[in-house]
C-alpha positions as CSV (number, residue, x, y, z in Angstrom):
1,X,15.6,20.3,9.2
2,X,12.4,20.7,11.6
3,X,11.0,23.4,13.1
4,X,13.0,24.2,16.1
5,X,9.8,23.5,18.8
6,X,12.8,23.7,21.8
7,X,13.2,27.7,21.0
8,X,9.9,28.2,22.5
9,X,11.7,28.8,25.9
10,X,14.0,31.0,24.7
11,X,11.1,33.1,23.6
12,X,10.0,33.0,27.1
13,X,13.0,33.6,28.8
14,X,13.8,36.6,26.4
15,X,10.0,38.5,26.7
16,X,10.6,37.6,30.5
17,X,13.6,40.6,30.2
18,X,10.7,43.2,30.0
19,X,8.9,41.7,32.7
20,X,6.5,39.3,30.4
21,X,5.4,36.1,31.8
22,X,3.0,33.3,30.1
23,X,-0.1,33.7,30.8
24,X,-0.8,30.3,31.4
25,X,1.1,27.6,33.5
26,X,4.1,25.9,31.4
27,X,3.5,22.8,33.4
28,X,0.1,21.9,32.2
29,X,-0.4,19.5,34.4
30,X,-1.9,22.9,36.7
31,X,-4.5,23.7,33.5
32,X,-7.3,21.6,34.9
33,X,-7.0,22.9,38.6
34,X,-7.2,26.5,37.3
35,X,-10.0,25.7,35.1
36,X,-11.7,24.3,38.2
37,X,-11.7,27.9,39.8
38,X,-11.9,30.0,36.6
39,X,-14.6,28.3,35.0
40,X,-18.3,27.5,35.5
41,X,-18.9,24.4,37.3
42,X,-21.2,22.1,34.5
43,X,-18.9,23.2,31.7
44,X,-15.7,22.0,33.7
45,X,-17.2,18.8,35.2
46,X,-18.2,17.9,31.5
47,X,-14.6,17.8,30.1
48,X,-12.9,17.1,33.6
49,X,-15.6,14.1,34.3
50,X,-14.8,10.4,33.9
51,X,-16.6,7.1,34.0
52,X,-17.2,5.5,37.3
53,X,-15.4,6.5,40.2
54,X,-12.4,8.0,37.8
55,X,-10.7,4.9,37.7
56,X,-9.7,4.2,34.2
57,X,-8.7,7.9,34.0
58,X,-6.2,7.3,36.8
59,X,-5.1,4.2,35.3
60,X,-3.8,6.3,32.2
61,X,-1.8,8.3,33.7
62,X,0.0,4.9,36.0
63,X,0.5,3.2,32.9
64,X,2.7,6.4,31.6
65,X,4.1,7.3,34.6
66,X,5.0,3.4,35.7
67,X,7.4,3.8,32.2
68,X,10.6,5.7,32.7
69,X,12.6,6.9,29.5
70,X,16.3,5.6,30.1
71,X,18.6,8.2,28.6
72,X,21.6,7.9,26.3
73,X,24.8,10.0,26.3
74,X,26.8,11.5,23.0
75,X,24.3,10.8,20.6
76,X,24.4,14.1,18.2
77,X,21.2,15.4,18.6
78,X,22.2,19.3,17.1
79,X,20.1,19.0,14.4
80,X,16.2,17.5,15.6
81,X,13.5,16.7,13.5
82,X,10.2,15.9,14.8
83,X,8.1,15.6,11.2
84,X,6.8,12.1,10.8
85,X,4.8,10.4,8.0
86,X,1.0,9.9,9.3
87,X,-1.2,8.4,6.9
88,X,0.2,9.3,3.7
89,X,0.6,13.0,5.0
90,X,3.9,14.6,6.3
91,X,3.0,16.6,10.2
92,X,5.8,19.2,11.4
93,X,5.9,16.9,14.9
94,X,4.0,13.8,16.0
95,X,0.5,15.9,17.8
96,X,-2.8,16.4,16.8
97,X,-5.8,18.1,18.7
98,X,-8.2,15.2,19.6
99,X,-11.9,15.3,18.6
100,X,-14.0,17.0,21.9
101,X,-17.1,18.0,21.0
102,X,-19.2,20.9,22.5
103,X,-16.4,23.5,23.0
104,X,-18.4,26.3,23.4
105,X,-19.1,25.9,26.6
106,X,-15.6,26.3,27.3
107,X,-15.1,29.5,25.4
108,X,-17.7,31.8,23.1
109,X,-15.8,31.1,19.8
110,X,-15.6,27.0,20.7
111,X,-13.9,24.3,17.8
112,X,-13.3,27.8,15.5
113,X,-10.4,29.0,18.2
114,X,-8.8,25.5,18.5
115,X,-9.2,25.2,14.6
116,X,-7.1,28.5,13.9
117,X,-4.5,27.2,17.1
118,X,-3.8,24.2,15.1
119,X,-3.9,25.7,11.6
120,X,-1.4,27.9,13.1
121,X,0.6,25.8,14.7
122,X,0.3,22.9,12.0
123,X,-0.6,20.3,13.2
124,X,-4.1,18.2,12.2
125,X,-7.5,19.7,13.9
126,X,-9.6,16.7,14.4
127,X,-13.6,18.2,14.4
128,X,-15.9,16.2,16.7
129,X,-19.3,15.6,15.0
130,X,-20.3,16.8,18.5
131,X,-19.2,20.4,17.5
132,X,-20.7,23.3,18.7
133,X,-19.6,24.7,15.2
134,X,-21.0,23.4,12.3
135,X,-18.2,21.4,9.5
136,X,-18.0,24.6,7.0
137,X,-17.3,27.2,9.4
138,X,-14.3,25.3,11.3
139,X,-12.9,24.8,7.2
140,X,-13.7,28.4,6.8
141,X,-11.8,29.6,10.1
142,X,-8.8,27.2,8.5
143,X,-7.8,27.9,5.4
144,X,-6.5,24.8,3.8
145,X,-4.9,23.8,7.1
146,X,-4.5,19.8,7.8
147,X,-7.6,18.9,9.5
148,X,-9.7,15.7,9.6
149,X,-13.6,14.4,10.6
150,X,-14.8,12.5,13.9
151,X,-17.7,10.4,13.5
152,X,-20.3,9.4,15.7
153,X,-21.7,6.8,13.2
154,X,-25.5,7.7,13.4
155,X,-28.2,5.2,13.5
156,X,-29.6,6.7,10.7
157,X,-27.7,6.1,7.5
158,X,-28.7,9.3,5.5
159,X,-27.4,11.3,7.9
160,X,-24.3,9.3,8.0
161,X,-23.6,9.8,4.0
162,X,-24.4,13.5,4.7
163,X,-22.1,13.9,7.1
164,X,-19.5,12.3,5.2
165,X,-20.6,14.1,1.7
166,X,-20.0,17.5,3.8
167,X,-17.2,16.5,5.9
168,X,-15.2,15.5,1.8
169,X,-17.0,19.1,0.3
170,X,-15.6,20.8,3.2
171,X,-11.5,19.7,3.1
172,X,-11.7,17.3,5.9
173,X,-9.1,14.8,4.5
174,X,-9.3,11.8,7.3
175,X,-12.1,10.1,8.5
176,X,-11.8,9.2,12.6
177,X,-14.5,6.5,13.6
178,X,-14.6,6.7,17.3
179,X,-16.1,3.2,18.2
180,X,-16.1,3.5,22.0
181,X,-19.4,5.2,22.7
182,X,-22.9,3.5,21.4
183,X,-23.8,4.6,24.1
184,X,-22.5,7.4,27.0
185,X,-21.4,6.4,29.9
186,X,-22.3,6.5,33.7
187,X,-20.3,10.0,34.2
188,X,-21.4,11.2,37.5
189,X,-19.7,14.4,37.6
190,X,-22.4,15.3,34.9
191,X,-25.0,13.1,36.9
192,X,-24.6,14.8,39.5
193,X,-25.1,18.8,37.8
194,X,-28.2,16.7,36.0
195,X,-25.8,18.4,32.8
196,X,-25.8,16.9,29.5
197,X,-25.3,19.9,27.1
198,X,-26.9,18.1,24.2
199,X,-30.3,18.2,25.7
200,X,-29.7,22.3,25.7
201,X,-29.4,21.9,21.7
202,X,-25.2,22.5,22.3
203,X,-23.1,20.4,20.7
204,X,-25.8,19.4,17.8
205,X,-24.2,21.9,15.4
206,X,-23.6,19.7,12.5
207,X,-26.6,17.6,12.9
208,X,-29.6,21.2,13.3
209,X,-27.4,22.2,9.9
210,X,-27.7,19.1,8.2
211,X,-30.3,18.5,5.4
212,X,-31.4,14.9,6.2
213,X,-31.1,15.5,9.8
214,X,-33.6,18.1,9.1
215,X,-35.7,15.7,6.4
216,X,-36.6,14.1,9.3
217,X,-38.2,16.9,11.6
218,X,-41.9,18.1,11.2
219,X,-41.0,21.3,11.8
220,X,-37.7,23.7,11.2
221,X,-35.0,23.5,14.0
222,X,-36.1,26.7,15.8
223,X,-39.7,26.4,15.8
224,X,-39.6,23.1,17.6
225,X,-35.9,22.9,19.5
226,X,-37.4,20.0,21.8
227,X,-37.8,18.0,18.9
228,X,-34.5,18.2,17.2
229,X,-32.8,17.5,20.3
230,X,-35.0,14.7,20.6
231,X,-34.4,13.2,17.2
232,X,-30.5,14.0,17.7
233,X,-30.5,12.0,21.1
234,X,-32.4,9.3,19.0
235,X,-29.5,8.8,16.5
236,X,-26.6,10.2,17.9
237,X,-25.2,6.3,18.0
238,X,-26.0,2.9,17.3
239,X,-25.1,0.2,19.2
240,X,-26.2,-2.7,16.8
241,X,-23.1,-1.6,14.9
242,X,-20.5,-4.9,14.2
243,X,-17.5,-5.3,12.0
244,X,-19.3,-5.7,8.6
245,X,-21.0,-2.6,8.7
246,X,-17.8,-0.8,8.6
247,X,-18.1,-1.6,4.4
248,X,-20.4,1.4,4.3
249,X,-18.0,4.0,5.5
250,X,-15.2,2.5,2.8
251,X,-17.8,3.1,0.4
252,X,-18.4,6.8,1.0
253,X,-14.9,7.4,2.1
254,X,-12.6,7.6,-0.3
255,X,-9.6,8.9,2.0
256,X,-8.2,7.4,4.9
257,X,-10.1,5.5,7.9
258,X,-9.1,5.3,11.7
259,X,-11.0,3.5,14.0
260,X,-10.7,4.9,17.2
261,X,-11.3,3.5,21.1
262,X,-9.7,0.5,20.0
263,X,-7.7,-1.6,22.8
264,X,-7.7,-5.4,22.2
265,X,-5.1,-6.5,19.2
266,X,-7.9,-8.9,17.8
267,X,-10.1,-5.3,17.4
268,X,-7.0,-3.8,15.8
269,X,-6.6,-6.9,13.1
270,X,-10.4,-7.0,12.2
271,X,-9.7,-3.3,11.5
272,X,-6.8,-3.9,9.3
273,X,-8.8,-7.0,7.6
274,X,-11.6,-4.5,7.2
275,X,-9.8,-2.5,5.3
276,X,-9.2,0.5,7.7
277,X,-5.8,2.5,7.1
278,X,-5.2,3.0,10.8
279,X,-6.4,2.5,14.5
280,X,-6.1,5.0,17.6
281,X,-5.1,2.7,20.9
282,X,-7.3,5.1,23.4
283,X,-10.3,4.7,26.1
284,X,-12.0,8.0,25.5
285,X,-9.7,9.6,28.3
286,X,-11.4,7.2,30.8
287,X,-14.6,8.7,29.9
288,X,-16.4,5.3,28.2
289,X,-15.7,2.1,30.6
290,X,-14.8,2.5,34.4
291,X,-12.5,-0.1,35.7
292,X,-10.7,-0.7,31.9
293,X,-7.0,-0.9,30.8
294,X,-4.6,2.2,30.7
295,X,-4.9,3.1,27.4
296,X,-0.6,2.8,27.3
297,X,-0.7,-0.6,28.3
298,X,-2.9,-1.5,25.6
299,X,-0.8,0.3,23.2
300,X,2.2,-2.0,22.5
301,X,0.0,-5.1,22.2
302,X,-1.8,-3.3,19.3
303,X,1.5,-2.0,18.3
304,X,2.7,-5.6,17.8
305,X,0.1,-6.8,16.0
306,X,-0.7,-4.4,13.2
307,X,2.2,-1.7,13.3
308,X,3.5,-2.7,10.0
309,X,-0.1,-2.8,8.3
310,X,-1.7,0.0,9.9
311,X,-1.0,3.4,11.2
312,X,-1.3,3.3,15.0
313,X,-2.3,6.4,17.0
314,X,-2.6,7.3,20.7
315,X,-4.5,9.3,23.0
316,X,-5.8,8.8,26.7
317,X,-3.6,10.5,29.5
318,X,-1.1,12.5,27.7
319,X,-0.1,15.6,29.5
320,X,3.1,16.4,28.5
321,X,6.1,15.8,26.4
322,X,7.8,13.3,27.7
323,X,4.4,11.6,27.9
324,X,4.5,11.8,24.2
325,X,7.5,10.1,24.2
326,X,6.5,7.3,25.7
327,X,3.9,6.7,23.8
328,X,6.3,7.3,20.3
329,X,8.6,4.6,21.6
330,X,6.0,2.1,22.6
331,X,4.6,2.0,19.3
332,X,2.3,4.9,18.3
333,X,3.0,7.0,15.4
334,X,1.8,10.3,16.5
335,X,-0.3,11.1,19.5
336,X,-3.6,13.0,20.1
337,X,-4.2,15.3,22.9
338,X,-7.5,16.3,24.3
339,X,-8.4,17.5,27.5
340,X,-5.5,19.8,27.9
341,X,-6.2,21.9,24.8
342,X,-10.0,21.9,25.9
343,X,-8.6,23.8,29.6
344,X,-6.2,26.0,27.7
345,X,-9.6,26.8,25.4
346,X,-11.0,27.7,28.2
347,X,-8.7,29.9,29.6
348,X,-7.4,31.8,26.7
349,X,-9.2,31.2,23.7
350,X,-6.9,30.3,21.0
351,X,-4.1,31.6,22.4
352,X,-4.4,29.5,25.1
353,X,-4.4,26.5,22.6
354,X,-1.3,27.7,21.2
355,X,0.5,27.5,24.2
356,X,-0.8,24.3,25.2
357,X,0.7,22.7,21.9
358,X,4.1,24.7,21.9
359,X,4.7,24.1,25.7
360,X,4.0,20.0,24.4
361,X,6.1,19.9,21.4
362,X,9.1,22.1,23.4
363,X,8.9,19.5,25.8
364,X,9.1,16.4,23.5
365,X,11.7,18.5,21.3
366,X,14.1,18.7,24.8
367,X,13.4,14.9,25.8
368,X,14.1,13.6,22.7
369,X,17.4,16.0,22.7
370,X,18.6,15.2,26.3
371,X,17.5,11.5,26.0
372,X,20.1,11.0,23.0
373,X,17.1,11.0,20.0
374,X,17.6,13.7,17.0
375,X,14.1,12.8,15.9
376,X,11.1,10.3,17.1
377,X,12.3,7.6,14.3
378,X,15.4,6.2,16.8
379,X,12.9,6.2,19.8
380,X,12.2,2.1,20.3
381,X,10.4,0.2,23.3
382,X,14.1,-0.3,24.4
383,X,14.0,3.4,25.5
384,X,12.0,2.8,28.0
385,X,11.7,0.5,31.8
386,X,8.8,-0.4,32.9
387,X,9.1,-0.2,37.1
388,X,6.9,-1.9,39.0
């Protein structure tokens, strides 16, 4: 037997008796307009900005919405489970927070707060490389909670080993490639601020704190800023990167690997013939390529061709928990979230992060009831229409 996520609106209803109410929306599709008034400008644009014109951001959310979930009748669904087995590892429901780097310009205490709202809640943190924090103190804030590593495969392969060397030392059990950025994008909501918090030494956390990062500077961190953020900007990717180098990471790994950003099944087989334990279908939230596939209709391609070999994941568009749903019973295995966290973050700190994951998981805990599914295992791409 589960946790039972559903009873989170009892516990709303009941504190509503003394006059209570949440302090943030319980639709949360309403986060990111709040955020727009609440919060500065740059640091709102930065998470709320897309590629392009916004288009591939859009087209996530028509590929979930054009699927509608068909319900079933007098199924028993008293007793719900949402745990599910995610690479090797069991998680209390099918969520974890999605790597975004630089939190701290969304709230003072940054990754540390979403850390402690996941450790709390239970489900796997997922720490950018981008962080605002450095590795050890988001482990600290955690306790031996689930959590796993993003990587921004540097150019330079010393500071790659060291960030995996740290990321192992540190309790990070999974290792999350994201693939879909050598480069960043043309995002003009940032364009148009001139705003790229790198440049103003935020986000470069792990690399300032990182002993071959710092090998390579003439001079400490703090007595020459300009050139650390220069060196960063000069690694921070590399986009000679192909298949084959992807042997290096399985040699300093020794846990699991996901590649992440991918969309074409031919990506998703090279991963599994490389080796790789999982993939997760996703376009960086529309951030990378203007103009590409909805991340949900790449997923059941993907799904088809490696869902028995590797462990597929999903993120790119989810805001609720029927949304999550969807994307359970077109193929993916769990699902990530990302920019709604980053809003709740924003607005309340880590309580805001808890909220943003109990109002999802009540949500997918009442779909999956009142859709006839006692846990995410019966869900099937027979669940769903696609209208057109």
């Amino acid at each position: 037997m589960g946790q039972r996520w559903a009873d989170f609106q009892y516990e709303i209803y009941l504190n509503g008796m003394t006059g209570a109410t949440p302090r943030l929306p319980t639709d949360l599709t309403r986060l990111e307009e709040l955020a727009e008034h609440r919060l500065p400008p740059r640091a709102v644009g930065y998470v709320a900005g897309s590629a392009g014109s916004g288009t591939t951001a859009a087209a996530n959310r028509e590929a979930l919405d054009r699927r509608r979930i068909v319900p079933r009748m007098l199924r028993d669904v008293s007793e719900r489970d949402l745990s599910v087995e995610v690479l090797g590892r069991t998680l209390p429901a099918p969520l974890a927070l999605a790597p975004v780097g630089v939190l701290s310009i969304m709230h003072p205490e940054g990754e540390k707060a979403a850390a402690r709202a996941a450790a709390a809640q239970g489900v796997p943190y997922i720490l950018s490389s981008a962080s605002s924090t450095p590795m050890e103190e988001v482990a600290s804030a955690m306790g031996d909670a689930e959590r796993w590593f993003q990587l921004y495969w540097p150019k330079d392969p010393e500071v790659a080993r060291s960030f995996l060397d740290r990321a192992k030392a540190s309790g990070f059990s999974v290792l999350v490639v994201t693939l879909d950025t050598p480069m960043l994008a043309w995002r003009p909501r940032d364009l148009d601020e001139a705003y790229l918090p790198f440049l103003h030494g935020v986000g470069t956390a792990n690399y300032f704190t990182d002993p071959a990062f710092q090998a390579g500077l003439a001079k400490p961190v703090n007595e020459d800023p300009n050139a650390a953020v220069m060196r960063f900007v000069g690694m921070f990717s590399d986009p000679a990167k192909t298949w084959p180098d992807l042997a290096f990471l399985r040699e300093h790994w020794d846990g699991p690997i996901v590649l992440k950003g991918i969309l074409h099944p031919d990506d998703a087989q090279q991963a599994a013939e490389s080796g790789m334990d999982g993939v997760i279908v996703s376009n960086h939230g529309g951030r990378q390529v203007a103009g590409s596939i909805g991340a949900a209709d790449a997923l059941p391609g993907v799904a088809e061709a490696v869902g028995d070999r590797l462990t597929v994941l999903f993120d790119s568009g989810i805001r609720s928990g029927d949304d999550i749903a969807k994307a359970l019973a077109l193929g993916a295995r769990s699902v990530l979230i990302g920019r709604p966290y980053a809003y709740g973050l924003g607005l309340d700190g880590q309580a805001g992060v808890e909220h943003v994951i109990r109002c999802l998981l009540a949500e997918l805990d009442l779909t999956l009831a009142l859709s006839g599914h006692a846990s995410p295992a019966s869900l099937s791409p027979s669940d769903l229409i696609e209208h057109h």
